[in-house]
Each structure stands twice: as structure tokens, then as C-alpha cells.
N, CA, C and O atoms as CSV, one atom per row, in Angstrom:
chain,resi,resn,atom,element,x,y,z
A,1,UNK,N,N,5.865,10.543,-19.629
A,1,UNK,CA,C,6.194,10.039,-18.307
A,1,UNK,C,C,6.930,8.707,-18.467
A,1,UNK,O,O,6.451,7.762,-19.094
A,2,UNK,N,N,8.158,8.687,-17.846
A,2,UNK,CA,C,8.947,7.180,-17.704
A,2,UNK,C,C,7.910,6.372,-17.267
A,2,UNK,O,O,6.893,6.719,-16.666
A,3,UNK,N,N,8.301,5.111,-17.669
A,3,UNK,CA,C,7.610,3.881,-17.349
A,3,UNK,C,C,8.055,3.491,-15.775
A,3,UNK,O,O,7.225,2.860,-15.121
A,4,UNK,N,N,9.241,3.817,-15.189
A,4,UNK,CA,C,9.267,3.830,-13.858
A,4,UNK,C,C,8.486,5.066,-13.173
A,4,UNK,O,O,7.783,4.879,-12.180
A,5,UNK,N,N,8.599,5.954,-13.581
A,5,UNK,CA,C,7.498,6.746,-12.677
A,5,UNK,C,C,6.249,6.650,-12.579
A,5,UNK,O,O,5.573,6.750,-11.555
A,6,UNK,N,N,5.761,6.368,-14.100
A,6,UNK,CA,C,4.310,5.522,-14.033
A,6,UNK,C,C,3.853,4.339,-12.749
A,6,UNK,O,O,2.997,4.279,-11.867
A,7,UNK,N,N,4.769,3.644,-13.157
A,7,UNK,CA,C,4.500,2.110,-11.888
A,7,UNK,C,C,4.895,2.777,-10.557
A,7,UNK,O,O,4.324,2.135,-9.676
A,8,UNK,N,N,5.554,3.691,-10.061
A,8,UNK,CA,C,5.544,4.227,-9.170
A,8,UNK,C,C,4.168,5.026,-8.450
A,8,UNK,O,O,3.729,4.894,-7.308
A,9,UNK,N,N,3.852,5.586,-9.174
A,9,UNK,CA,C,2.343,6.066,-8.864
A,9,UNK,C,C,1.374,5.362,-9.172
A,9,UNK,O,O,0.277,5.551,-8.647
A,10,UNK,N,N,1.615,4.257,-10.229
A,10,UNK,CA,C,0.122,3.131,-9.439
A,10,UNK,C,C,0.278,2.678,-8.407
A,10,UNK,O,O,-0.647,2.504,-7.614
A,11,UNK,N,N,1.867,2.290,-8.107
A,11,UNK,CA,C,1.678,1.481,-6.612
A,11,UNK,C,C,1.490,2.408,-5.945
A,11,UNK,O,O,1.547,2.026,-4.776
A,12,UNK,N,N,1.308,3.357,-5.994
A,12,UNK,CA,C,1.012,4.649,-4.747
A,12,UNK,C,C,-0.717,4.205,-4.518
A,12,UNK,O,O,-1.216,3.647,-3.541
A,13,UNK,N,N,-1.241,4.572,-5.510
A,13,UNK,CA,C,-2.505,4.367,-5.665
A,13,UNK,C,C,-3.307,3.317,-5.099
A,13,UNK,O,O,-4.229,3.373,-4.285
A,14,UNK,N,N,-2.547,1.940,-5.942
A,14,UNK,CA,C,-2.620,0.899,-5.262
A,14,UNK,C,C,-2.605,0.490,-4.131
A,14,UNK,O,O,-3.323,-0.439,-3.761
A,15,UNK,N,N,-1.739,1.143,-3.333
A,15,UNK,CA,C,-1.435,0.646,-1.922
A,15,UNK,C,C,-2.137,1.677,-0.836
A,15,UNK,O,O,-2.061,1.598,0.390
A,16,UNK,N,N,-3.054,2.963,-1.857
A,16,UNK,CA,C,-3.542,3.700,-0.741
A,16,UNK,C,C,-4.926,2.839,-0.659
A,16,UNK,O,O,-5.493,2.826,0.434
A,17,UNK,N,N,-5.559,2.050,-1.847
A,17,UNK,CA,C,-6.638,1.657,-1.549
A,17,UNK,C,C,-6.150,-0.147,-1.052
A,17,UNK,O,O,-6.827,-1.063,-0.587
A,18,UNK,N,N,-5.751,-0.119,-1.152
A,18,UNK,CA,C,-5.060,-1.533,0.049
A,18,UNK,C,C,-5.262,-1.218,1.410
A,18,UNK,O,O,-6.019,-1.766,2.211
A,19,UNK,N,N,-4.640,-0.451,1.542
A,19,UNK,CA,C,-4.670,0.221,2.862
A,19,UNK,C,C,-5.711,0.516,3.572
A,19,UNK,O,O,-5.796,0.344,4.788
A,20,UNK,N,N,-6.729,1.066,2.710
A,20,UNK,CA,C,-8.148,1.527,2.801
A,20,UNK,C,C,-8.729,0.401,3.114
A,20,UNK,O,O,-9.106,0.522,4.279
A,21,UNK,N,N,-8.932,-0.353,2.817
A,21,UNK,CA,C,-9.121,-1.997,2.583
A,21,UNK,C,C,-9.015,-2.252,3.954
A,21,UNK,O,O,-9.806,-1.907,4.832
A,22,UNK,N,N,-7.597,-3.113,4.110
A,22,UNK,CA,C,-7.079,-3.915,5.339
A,22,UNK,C,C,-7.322,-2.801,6.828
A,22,UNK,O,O,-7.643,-3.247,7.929
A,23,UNK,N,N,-7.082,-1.305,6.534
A,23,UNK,CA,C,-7.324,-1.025,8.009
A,23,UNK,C,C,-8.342,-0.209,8.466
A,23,UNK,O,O,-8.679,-0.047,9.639
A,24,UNK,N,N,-9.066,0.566,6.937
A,24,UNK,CA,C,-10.338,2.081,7.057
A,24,UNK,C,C,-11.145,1.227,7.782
A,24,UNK,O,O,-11.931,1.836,8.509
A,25,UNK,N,N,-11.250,-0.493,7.854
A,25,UNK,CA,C,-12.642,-0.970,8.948
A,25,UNK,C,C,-12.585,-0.377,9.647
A,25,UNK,O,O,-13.478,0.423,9.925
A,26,UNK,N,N,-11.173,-0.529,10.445
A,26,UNK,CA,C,-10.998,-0.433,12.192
A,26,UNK,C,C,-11.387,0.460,12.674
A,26,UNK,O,O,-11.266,0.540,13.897
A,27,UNK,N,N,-12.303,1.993,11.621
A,27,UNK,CA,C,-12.613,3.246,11.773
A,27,UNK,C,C,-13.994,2.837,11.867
A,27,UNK,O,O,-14.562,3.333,12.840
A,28,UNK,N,N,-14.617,2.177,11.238
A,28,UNK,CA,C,-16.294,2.114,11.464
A,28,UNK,C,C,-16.649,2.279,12.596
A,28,UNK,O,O,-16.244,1.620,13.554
A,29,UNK,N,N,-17.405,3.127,12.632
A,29,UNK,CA,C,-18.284,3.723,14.011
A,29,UNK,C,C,-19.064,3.026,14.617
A,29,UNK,O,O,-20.096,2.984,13.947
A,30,UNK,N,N,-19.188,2.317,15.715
A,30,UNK,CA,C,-20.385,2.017,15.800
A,30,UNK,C,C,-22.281,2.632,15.838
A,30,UNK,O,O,-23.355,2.052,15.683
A,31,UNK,N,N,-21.982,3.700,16.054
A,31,UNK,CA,C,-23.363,4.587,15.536
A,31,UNK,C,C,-23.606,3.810,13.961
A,31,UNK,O,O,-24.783,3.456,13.895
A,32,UNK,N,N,-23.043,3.549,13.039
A,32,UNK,CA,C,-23.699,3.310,11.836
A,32,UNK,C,C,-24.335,2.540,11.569
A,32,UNK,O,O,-24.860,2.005,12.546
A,33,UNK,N,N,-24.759,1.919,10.102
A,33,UNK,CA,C,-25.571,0.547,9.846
A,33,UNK,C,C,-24.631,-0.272,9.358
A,33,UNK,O,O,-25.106,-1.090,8.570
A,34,UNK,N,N,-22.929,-0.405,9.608
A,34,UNK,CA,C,-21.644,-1.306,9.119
A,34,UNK,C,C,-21.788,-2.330,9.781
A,34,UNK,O,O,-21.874,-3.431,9.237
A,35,UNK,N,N,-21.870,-2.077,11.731
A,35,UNK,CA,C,-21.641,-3.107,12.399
A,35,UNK,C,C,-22.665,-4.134,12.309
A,35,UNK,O,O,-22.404,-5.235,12.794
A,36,UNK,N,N,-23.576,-3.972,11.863
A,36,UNK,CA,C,-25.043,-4.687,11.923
A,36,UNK,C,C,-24.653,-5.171,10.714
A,36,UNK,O,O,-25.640,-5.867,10.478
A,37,UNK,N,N,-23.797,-5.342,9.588
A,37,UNK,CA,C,-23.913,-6.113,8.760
A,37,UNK,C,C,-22.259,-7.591,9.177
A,37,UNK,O,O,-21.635,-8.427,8.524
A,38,UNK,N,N,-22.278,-7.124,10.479
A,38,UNK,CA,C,-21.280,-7.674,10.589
A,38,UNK,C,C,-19.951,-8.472,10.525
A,38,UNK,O,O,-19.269,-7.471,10.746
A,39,UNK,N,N,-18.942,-9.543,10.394
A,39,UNK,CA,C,-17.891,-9.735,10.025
A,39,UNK,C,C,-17.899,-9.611,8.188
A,39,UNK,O,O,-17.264,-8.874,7.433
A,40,UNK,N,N,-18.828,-10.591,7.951
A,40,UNK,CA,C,-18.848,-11.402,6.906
A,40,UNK,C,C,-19.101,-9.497,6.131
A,40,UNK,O,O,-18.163,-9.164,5.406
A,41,UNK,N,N,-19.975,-8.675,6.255
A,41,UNK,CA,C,-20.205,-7.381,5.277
A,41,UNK,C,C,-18.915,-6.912,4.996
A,41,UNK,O,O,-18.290,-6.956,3.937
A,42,UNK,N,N,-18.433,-6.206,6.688
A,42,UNK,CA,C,-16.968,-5.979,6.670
A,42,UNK,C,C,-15.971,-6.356,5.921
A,42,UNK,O,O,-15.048,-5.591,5.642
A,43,UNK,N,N,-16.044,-7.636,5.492
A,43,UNK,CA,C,-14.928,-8.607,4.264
A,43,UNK,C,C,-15.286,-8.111,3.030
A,43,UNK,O,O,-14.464,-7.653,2.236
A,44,UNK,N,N,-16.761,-8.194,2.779
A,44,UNK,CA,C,-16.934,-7.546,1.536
A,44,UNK,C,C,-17.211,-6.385,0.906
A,44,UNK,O,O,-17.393,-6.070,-0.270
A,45,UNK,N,N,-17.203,-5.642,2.255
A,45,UNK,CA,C,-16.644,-3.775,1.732
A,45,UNK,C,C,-15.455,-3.881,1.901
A,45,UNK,O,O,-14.989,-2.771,1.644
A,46,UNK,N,N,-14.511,-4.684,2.238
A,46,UNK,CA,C,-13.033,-3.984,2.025
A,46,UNK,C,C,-12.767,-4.664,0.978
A,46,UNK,O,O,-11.899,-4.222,0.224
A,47,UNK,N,N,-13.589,-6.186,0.586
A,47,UNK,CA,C,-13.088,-6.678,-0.891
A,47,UNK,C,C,-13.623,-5.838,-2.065
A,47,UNK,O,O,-12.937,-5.971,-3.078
A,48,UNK,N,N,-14.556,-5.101,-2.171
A,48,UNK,CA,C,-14.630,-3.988,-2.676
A,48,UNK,C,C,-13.931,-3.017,-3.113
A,48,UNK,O,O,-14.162,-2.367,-4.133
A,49,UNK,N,N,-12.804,-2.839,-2.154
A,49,UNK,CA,C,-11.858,-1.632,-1.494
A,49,UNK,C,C,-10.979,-2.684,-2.447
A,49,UNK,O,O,-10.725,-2.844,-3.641
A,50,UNK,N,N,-10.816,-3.014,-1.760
A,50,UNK,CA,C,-9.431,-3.889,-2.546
A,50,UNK,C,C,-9.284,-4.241,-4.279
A,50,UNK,O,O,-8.337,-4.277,-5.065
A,51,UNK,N,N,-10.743,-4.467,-4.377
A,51,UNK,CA,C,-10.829,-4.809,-5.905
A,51,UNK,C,C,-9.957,-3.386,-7.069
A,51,UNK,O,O,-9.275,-3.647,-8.060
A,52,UNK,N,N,-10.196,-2.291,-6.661
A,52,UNK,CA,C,-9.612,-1.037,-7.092
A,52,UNK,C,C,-7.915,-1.154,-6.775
A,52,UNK,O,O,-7.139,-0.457,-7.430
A,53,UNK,N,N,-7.443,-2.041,-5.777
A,53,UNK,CA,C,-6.071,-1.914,-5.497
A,53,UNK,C,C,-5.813,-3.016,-6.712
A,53,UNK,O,O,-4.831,-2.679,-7.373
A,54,UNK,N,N,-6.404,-4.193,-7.168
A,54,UNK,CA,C,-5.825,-4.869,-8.343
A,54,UNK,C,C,-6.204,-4.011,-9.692
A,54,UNK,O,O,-5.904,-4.533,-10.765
A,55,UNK,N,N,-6.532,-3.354,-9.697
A,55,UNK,CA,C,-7.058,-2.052,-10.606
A,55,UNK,C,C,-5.520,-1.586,-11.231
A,55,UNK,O,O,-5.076,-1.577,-12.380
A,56,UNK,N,N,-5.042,-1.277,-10.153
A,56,UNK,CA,C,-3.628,-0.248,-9.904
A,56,UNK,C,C,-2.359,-1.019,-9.934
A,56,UNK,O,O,-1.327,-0.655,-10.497
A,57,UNK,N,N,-2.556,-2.216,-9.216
A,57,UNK,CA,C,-1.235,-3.353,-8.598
A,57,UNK,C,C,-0.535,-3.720,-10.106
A,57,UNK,O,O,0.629,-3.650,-10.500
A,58,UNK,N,N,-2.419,-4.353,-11.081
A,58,UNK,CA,C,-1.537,-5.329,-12.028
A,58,UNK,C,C,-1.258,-4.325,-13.284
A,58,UNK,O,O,-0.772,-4.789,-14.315
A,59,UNK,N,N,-1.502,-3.258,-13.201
A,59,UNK,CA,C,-0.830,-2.356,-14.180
A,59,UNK,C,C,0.185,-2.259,-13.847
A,59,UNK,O,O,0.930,-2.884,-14.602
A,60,UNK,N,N,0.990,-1.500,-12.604
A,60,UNK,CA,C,1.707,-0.964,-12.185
A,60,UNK,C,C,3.219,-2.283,-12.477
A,60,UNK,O,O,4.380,-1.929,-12.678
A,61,UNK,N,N,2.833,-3.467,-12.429
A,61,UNK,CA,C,3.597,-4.513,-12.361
A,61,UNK,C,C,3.913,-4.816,-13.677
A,61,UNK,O,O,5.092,-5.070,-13.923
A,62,UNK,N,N,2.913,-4.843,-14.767
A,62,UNK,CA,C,2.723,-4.945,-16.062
A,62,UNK,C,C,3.584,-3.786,-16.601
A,62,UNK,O,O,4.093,-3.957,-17.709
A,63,UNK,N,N,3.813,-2.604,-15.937
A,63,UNK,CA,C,4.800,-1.667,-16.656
A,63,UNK,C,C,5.966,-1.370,-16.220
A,63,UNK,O,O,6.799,-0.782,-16.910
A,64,UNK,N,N,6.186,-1.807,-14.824
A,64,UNK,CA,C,7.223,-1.795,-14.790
A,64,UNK,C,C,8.153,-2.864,-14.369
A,64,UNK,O,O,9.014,-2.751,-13.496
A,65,UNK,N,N,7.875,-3.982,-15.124
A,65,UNK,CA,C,7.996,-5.419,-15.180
A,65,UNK,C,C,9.471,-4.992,-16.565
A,65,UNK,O,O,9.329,-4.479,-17.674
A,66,UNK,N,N,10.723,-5.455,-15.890
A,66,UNK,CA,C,11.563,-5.562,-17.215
A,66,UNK,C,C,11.777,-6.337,-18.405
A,66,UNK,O,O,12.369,-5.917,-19.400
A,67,UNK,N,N,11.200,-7.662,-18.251
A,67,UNK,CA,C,10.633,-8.504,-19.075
A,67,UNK,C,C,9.582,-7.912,-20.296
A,67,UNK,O,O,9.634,-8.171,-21.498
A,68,UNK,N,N,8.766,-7.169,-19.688
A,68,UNK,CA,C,7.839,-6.625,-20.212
A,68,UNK,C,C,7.392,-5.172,-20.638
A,68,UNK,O,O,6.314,-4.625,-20.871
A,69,UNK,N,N,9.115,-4.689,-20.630
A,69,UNK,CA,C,9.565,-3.617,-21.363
A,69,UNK,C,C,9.768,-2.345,-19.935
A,69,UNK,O,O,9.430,-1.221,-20.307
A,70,UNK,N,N,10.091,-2.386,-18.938
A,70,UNK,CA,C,9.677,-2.171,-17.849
A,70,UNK,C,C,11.262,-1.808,-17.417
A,70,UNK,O,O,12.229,-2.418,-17.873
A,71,UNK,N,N,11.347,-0.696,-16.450
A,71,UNK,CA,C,12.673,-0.709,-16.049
A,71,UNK,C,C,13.381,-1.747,-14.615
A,71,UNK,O,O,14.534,-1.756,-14.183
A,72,UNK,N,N,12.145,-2.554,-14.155
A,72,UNK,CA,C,12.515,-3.188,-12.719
A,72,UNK,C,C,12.391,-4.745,-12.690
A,72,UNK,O,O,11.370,-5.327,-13.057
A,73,UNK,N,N,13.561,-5.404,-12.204
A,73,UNK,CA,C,13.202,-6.988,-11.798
A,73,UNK,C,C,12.273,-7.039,-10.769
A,73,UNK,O,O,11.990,-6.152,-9.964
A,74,UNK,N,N,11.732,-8.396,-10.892
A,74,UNK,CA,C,10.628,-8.728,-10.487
A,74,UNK,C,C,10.632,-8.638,-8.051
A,74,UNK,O,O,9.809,-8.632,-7.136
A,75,UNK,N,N,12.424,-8.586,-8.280
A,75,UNK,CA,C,12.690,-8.338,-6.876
A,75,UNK,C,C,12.677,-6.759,-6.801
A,75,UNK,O,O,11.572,-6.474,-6.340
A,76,UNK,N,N,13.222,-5.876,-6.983
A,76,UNK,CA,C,13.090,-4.762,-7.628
A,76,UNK,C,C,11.269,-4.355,-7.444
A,76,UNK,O,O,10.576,-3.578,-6.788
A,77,UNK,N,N,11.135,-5.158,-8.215
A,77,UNK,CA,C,9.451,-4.519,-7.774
A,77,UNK,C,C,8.633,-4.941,-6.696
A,77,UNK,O,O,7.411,-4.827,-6.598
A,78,UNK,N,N,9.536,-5.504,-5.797
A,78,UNK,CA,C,8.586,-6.236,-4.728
A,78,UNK,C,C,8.808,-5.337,-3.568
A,78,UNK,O,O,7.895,-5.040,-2.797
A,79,UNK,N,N,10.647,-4.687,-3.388
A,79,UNK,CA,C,10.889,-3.942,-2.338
A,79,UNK,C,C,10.656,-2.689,-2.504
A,79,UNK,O,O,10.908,-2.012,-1.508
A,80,UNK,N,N,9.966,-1.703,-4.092
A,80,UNK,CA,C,9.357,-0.850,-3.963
A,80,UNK,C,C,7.946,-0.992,-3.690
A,80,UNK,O,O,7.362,-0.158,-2.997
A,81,UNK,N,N,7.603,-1.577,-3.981
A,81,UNK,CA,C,6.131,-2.209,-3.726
A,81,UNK,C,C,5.902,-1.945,-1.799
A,81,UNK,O,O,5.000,-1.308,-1.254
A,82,UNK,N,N,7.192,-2.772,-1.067
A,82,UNK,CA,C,6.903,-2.306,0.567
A,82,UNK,C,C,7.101,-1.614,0.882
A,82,UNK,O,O,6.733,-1.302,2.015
A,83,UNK,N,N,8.115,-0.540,-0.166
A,83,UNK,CA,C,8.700,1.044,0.814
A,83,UNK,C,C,7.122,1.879,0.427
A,83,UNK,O,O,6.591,2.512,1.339
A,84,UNK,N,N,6.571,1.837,-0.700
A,84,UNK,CA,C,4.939,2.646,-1.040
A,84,UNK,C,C,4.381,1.890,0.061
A,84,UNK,O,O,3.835,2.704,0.806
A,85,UNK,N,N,4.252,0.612,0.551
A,85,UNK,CA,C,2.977,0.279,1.335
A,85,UNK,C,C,3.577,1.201,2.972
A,85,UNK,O,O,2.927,2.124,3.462
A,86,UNK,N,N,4.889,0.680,3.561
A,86,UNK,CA,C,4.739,1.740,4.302
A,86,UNK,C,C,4.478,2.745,4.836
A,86,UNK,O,O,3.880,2.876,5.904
A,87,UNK,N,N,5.127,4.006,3.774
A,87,UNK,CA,C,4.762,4.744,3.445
A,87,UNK,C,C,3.353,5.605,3.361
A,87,UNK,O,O,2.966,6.660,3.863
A,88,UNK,N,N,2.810,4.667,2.512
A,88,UNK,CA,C,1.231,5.184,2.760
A,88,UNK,C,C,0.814,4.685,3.663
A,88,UNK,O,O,-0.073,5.476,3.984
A,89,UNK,N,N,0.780,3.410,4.802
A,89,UNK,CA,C,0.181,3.285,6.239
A,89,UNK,C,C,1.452,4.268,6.722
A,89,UNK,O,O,0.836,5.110,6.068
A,90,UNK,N,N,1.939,4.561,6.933
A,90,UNK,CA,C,2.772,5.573,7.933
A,90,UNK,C,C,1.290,6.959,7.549
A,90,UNK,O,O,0.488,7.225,8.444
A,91,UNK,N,N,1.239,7.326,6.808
A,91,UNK,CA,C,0.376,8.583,6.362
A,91,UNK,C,C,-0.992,8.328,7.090
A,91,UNK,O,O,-1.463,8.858,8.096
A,92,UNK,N,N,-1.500,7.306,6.226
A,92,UNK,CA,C,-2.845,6.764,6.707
A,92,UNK,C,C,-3.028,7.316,8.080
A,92,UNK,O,O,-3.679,8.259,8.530
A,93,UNK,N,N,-1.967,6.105,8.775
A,93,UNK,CA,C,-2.307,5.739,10.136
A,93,UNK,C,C,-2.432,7.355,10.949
A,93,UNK,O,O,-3.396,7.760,11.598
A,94,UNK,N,N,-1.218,8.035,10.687
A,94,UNK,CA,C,-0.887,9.336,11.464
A,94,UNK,C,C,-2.417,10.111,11.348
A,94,UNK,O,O,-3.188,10.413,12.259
A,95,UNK,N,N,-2.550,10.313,9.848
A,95,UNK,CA,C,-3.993,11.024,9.496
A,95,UNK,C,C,-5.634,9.820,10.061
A,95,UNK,O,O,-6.785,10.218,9.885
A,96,UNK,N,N,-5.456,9.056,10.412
A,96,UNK,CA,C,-7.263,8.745,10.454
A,96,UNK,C,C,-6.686,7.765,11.652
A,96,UNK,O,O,-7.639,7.363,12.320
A,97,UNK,N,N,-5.455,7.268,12.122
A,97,UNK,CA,C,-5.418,7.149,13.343
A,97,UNK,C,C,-4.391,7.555,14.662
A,97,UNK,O,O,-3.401,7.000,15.139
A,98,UNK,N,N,-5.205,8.914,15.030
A,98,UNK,CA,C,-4.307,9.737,15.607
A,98,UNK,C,C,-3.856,9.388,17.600
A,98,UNK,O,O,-3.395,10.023,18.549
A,99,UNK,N,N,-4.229,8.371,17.387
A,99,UNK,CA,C,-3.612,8.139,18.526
A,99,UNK,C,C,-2.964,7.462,18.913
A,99,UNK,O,O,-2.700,7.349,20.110
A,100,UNK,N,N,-2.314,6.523,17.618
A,100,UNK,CA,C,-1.209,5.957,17.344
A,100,UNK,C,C,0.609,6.625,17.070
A,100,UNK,O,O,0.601,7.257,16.014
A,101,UNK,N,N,1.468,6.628,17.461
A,101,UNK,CA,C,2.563,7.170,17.721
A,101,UNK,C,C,3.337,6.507,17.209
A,101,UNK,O,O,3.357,5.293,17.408
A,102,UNK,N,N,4.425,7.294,16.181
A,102,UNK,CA,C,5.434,6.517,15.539
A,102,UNK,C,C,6.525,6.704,16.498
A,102,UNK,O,O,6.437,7.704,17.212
A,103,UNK,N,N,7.465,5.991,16.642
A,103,UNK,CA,C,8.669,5.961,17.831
A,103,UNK,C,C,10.305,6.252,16.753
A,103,UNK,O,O,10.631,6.595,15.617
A,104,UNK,N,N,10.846,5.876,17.922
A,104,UNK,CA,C,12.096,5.983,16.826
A,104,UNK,C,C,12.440,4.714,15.996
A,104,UNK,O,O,12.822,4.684,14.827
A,105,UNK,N,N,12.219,3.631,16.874
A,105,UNK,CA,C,12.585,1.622,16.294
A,105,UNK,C,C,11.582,2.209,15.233
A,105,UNK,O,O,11.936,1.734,14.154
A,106,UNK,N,N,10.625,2.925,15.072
A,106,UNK,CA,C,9.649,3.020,13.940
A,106,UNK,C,C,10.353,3.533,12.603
A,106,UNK,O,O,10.028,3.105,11.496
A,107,UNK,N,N,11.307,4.453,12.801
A,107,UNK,CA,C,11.758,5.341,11.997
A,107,UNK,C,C,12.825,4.362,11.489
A,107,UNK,O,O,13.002,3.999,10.326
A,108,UNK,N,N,13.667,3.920,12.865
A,108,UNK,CA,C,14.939,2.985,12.236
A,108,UNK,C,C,14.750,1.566,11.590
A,108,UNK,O,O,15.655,0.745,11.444
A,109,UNK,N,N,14.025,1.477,11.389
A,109,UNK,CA,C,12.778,-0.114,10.896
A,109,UNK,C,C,12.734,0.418,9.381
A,109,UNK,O,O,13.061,-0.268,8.413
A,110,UNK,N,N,12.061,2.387,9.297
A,110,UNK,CA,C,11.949,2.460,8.035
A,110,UNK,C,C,12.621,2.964,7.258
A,110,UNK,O,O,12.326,3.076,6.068
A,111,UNK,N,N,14.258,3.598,8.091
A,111,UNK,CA,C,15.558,3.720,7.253
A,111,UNK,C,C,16.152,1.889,6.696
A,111,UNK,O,O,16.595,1.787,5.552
A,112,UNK,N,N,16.109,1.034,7.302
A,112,UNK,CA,C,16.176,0.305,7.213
A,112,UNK,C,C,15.754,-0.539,5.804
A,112,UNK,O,O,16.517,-1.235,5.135
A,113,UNK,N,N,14.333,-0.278,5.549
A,113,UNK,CA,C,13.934,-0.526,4.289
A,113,UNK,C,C,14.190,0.562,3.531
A,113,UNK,O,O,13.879,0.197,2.397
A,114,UNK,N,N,14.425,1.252,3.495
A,114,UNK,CA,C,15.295,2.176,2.523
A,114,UNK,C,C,16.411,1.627,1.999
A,114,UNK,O,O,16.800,1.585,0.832
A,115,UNK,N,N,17.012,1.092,3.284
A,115,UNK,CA,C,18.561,0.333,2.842
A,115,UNK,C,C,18.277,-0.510,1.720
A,115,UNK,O,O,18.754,-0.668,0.596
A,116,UNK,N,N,17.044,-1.155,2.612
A,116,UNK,CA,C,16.903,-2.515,1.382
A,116,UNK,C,C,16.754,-2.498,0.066
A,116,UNK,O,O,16.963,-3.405,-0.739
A,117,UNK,N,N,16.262,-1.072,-0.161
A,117,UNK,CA,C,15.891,-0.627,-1.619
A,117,UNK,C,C,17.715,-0.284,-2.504
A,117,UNK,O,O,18.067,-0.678,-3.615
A,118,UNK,N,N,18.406,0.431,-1.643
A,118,UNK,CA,C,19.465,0.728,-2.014
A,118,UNK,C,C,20.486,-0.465,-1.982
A,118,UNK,O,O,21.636,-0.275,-2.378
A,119,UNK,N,N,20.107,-1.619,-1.545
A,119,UNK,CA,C,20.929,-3.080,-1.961
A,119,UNK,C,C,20.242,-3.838,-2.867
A,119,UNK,O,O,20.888,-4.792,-3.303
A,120,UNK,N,N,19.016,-3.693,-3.328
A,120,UNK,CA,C,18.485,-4.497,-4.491
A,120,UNK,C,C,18.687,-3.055,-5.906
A,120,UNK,O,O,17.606,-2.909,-6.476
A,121,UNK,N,N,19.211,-2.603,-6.171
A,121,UNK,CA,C,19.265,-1.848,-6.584
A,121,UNK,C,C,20.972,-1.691,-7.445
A,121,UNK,O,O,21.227,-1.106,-8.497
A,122,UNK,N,N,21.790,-2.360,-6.633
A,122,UNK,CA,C,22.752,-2.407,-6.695
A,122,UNK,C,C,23.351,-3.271,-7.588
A,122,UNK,O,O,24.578,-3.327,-7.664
């Protein structure tokens, strides 16, 4: 496996448990025993969550770091880094929050960062 496709699928990884992290709270039920551990628990089950996204992040950066034998500059790895985080909240959100609606400014926002990928690239 290329070393760019590698860092490509950690940041996949990475950014699904990021994701998991910053927004799976907003799903806690209140029926459970989450809310009763309130703000302060909440921070530290998603720092939990998150701890697995530096799991994934500093590999993924570590290999495909060109310095560090890697096919991508360090800008290069920042604007694939936001087209995966999109990406996977675009998924997320549609799947576990379905009553949220992507529009079109949604779509043209995320051709948009596409562009951006295809001018750092250049």
C-alpha cells in the first residue's frame, strides 16, 4: 500500500472518531445514566473518543509527512485532512442525525473545498 493511501485511511479513521467525539454527545438520550454524570463526564467520554483519533491523526501525519518520507507538504496535509473531516460529518450527520438536511450552499461549500484541494495540489 502507498504511503499516500495509507495516511489517507488513517485520516479517515481518525476523523470518524473525532467526529464521534465532538458530536455522538448531542445523541445521548436522556433516559440513560450519561446525563447524570453531567458536563464535566460528557468531556471525558468524548476525551476518551478522541484519544483513539490521536491514535490515527499522528500516524497518518508521520507517513504522509514529505519530510518524513511521505508524499504530502505539511499544507497538503492540512486540506486533505478537511475534505476527510467533512466528509465523514456529511455521513455521520445524514446517518445518526436524520433530521438535519444538506442544501445546495451545502454542496457548493463542499465543491468548493474540493477546489481547494485541486489548488494546493498544483
Amino acid at each position: 500500500m502507498s504511503r499516500g493511501l495509507l495516511t489517507i485511511l488513517l485520516l479517515i479513521v481518525s476523523n470518524s472518531f473525532m467526529t464521534m467525539a465532538w458530536y455522538g454527545q448531542l445523541k445521548f438520550k436522556t433516559n440513560t445514566l450519561l446525563p447524570r454524570w453531567g458536563l464535566f463526564g460528557i468531556i471525558l467520554i468524548s476525551w476518551g473518543i478522541a484519544f483513539f483519533e490521536y491514535c490515527f491523526m499522528i500516524p497518518a501525519n508521520r507517513v504522509g509527512f514529505k519530510d518524513l518520507g511521505g508524499p504530502f507538504s505539511l499544507v497538503q496535509l492540512k486540506v486533505i485532512q478537511e475534505v476527510v473531516t467533512i466528509t465523514i460529518f456529511v455521513i455521520f450527520s445524514l446517518v445518526f442525525f436524520k433530521t438535519q438536511s444538506f442544501n445546495y450552499n451545502h454542496l457548493i461549500a463542499f465543491i468548493l473545498l474540493i477546489g481547494a484541494v485541486y489548488f494546493v495540489f498544483r
